[in-house]
C-alpha positions, 0 to 999 in steps of 0.5 A: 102724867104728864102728857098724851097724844093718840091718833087713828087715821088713813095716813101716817101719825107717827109725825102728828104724835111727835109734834103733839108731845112737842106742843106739851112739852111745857108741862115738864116731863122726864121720858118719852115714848110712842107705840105704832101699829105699823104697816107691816100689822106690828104694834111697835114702840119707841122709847127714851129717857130725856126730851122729845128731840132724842125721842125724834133721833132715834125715829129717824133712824128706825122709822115707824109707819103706821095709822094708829099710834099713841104717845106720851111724856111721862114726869116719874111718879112710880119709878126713875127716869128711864126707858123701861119705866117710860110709856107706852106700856105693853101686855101682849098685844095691848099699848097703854100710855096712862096720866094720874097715879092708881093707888091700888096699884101694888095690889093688882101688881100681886094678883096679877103676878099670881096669874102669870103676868111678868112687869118689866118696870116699876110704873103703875100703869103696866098694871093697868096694861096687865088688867086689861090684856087679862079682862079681853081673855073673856071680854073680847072687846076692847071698850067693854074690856076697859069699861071692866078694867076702869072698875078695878082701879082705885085713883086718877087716870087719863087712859089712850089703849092701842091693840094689834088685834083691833087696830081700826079703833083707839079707846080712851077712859077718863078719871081725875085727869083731862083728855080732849077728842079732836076732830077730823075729816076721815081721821080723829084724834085723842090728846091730854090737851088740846094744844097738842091737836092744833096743828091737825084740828080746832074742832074739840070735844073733852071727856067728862068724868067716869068717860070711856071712848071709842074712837075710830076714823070716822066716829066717836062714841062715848060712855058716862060713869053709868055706862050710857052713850052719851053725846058731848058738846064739840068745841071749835077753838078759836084762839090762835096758836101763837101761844106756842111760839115764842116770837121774839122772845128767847124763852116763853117765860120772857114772852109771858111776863110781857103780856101782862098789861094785855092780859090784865086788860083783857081780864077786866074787859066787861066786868066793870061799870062806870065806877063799879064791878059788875057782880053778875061777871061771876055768875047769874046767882053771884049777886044773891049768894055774895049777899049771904056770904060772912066769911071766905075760905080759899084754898090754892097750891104753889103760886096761886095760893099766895094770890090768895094770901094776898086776897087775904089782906083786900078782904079783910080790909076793904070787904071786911070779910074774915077770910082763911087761906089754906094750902089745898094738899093740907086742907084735903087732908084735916078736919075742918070746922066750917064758919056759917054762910062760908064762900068757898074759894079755889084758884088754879091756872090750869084747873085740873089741879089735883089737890085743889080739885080733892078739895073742892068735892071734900068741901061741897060735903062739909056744909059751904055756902057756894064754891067759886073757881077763879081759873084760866081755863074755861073748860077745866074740872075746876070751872064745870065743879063749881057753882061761880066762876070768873075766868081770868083770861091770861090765855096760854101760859107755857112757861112751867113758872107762872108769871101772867096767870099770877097777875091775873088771879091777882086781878080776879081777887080784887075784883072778887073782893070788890065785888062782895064789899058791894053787894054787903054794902061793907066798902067805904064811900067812894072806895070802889069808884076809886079802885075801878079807876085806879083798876083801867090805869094798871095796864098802862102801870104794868107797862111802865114797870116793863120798861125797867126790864134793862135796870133789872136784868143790871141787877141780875148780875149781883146774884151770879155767884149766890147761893142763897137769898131772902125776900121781904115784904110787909103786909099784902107785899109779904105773900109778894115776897114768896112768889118772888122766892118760889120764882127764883127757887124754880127756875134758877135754882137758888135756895131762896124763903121769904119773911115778913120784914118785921119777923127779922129779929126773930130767926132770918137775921142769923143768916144775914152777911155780905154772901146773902142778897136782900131783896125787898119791896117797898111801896109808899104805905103807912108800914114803910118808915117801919121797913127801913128801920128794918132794912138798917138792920140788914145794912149793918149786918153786911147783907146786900140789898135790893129795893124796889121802892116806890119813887115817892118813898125817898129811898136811894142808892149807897154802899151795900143798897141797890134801889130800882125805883118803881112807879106810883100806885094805888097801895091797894093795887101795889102788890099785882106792879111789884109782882113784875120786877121780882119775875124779870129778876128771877128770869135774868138770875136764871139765864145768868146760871144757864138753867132750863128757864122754861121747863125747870128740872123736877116740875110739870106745869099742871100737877094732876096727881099728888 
């Protein structure tokens, strides 16, 4: 991984492939190369390590013409950093640039160098780049020879293939890792996202799984699993580019945690009556499975498993659904015993997420009622995959640290758990009117809680010289709390873990003194005389303390306690409002250290591999 861009056309590509890796440069990546077949009839390649920017410099000193080209930004998963591992890779006449992991890679490494063939990195994918040059020695056709090589490779792979000898064509091979055609007038183009393609094409059509392609000037043929031309659905995109710009914002992130109230008005636009959530959002057949449902199981990674974990709490309590929340990567990999007419649930921004994907094809063998996605992007592996689907609607998210895509999977949650409590009949009277009510202010309450931006960024400054911090919740604020960590790890880079404040006693206490900020949610709720009890324990400890407390909890300011008074809101809603103060901290902490806020050191934004 992490992102592709190939090109076949009448005119010079080499300036469309780099303004291609730049539109991809918030996935995260460590490397970054292009091979061109030149003017002069010469398959050449530029290759560094570090951003696109030094991949540009050294274009411009060596130029390279041409009107076939592919291009990649690789994020290290066999090898370091540096220019021999990165992409494209050669075999003779071939340049082959590859997304995903092969897991059999060290045995086709063997077979091939019984044969003759010499690697000169330590990827993976030169392996397939060998394989393929090998195959075309009897198959002299560039499809047909990757429709051989494909067959021999054991795990994920998104592939673009160049040859000198046939450079009128760009084949492509998808497997476990998403590739989009995009369409042009006497020119087509290949990438591993469309947003790579904007500024050249809205017209998209996306492969599928076990896809070859063929794609030269003025055609496109494709190939399914079984080796029959298919035709796919073309795409024209609508949406406007200006997720790619910043705006007034100095980073994506910024602007990402700003779009909140829009985004989260946007993903409860048509999903709500009056005074209730319509079922069908979620599919033609939600209101027949949800019938049948008795218990949930979710599964997500990172940031989108603590949404779950909140889910977690509104299911239990409002639906009165017993619910399991699980990291995909573990469940994939565990026997699992699945509970009667269980709803299996993943959720994932980007959709293509290795691990929750694995998961959900493992799950439809294990007996599950129905499977439901909720996910940002529509045409995602996740989305097709699953039998129900709500999309969230946040639009783009560039910054690799997820801000809007959180608060609406959070929304998308609620909605999910208001939704089954209905159609089982299991919500209190006059519950789901309430929440629906209470759903159409949020906006305005994310707002609010925006405009505290100045107070937070304030606070920012006590964090300046730390090392270390601990967050707190209790109940549905507890997963809040992590995803405040998670945030502050990724982005500035402090070590930072989170607790339920009742669990103090038990271990974290040890590591509170004057060096170890305590930042801690508080809304107004049953638990928060028990939180403060808490909090004195933290106080006469020396620890530091951070409180967003509700403005009707009766919390204020003294020595050692900096109180940032939120506003009021439904206890239910509570965890989606808290959720915004603890990314604008996080985001001032790291501008504060100087760190990358919007492409942080070792992380890509979409983990297609494990």
């Amino acid at each position: 991984m992490c992102g592709i861009v190939g090109a076949v056309a009448e005119r010079s590509i080499t300036a469309i492939l780099l303004e291609g890796l730049k539109r991809l440069e918030y996935r995260g990546y460590d490397s970054a190369g292009v091979a061109v077949f030149t003017n002069d009839g010469t398959l050449a390649r530029m290759r560094r390590p570090g951003k696109v920017s030094e991949l540009e410099q050294a274009l411009e000193a060596e130029p390279l013409v041409g009107r076939l080209g592919i291009a990649h930004t690789r994020w290290a998963t066999h090898g370091a950093p540096c220019e021999r591992n990165a992409h494209p890779h050669f075999s003779g006449d071939l340049a082959v640039v590859h997304n995903g992991i092969i897991e059999n890679h060290e045995a086709l490494r063997e077979q091939l160098k019984a044969l003759g063939y010499v690697f000169t990195s330590d990827t993976d994918t030169e392996v397939i780049a060998h394989l393929l040059s090998h195959k075309l020695k009897d198959l002299t056709d560039l499809t047909v020879a990757l429709k051989a090589t494909v067959k021999e490779l054991h795990g994920a792979y998104g592939l673009a293939v160049i040859s000198a000898k046939q450079p009128d064509r760009l084949v492509a091979a998808r497997s476990g890792s998403p590739l989009v055609i995009g369409l042009g007038l006497g020119e087509n183009f290949l990438a591993s996202d469309q947003l790579a393609l904007r500024q050249v094409t809205d017209r998209f059509m996306y492969l599928e799984e076990g896809d070859i392609a063929d794609i030269r000037r003025d055609s496109v043929q494709i190939w399914d699993l079984d080796g029959k031309a298919v035709e796919r659905e073309t795409v024209q995109y609508r949406d406007g580019a200006e997720a790619a710009d910043k705006g007034e914002f100095r980073h994506f992130m910024l602007k990402e945690i700003h779009e909140q109230p829009a985004v989260v008005q946007r993903t409860l636009e048509g999903r709500m009556s009056q005074n209730q959530v319509l079922v069908q959002a979620f599919g033609p057949q939600a209101a027949e499975l949800f019938a049948k449902v008795r218990n949930v199981q979710i599964v997500a990674c990172g940031t989108s498993y603590h949404a779950g974990m909140v889910a977690r709490y509104w299911l239990e309590e409002l639906a009165g659904i017993p619910c399991q929340v699980e990291v995909a990567s573990e469940f994939r990999y565990r026997k699992v015993v699945v509970q009667p007419d269980t709803l299996f649930v993943t959720i994932s921004q980007s959709g293509e997420t290795a691990d929750t994907l694995a998961a959900l094809r493992n799950a439809k063998e294990l007996g599950f009622l129905a499977s439901l996605a909720i996910c940002n992007v529509g045409i995602s592996s996740l989305v097709r995959e699953s039998d129900l689907t709500l999309l969230t609607q946040a639009g783009r998210e560039i910054g690799v640290a997820s801000t809007k895509a959180f608060t609406t999977q959070l929304v998308g949650l609620l909605l999910l758990t208001l939704s089954l409590g209905q159609v089982r009949g299991t919500l209190a009277a006059g519950v789901e009117a309430t929440l629906v009510e209470e759903l159409r202010r949020l906006p305005t309450r994310l707002g609010e809680a925006l405009a505290m931006d100045s107070t937070v960024e304030k606070i920012a400054e006590l964090f300046a010289e730390k090392n270390h911090t601990l967050f707190l919740g209790r109940g549905a604020q507890f997963p809040v709390a992590m995803e405040g960590a998670l945030k502050l790890k990724e982005i500035s880079y402090i070590h930072a873990e989170a607790y339920p404040a009742g669990e103090l006693k038990h271990g974290p206490l040890a590591l509170v003194d004057n060096d170890m900020p305590v930042v801690t949610v508080a809304p107004n709720n049953e638990l928060l005389e028990k939180l403060k009890s808490n909090l004195q324990e933290v106080r006469a400890r020396g620890g530091q303390l951070i409180v967003f407390a509700d403005e009707k909890a009766g919390m204020t300011n003294g020595e050692g306690t900096h109180v940032v008074h939120m506003p009021h809101i439904h206890d239910i809603l509570s965890p989606i409002l808290y959720t915004i103060p603890l990314q604008l901290l996080s985001y001032y902490v790291a501008v504060l250290k100087g760190t990358d806020v919007d492409q942080p050191r070792n992380l890509a934004k979409s983990v297609t591999v494990e």
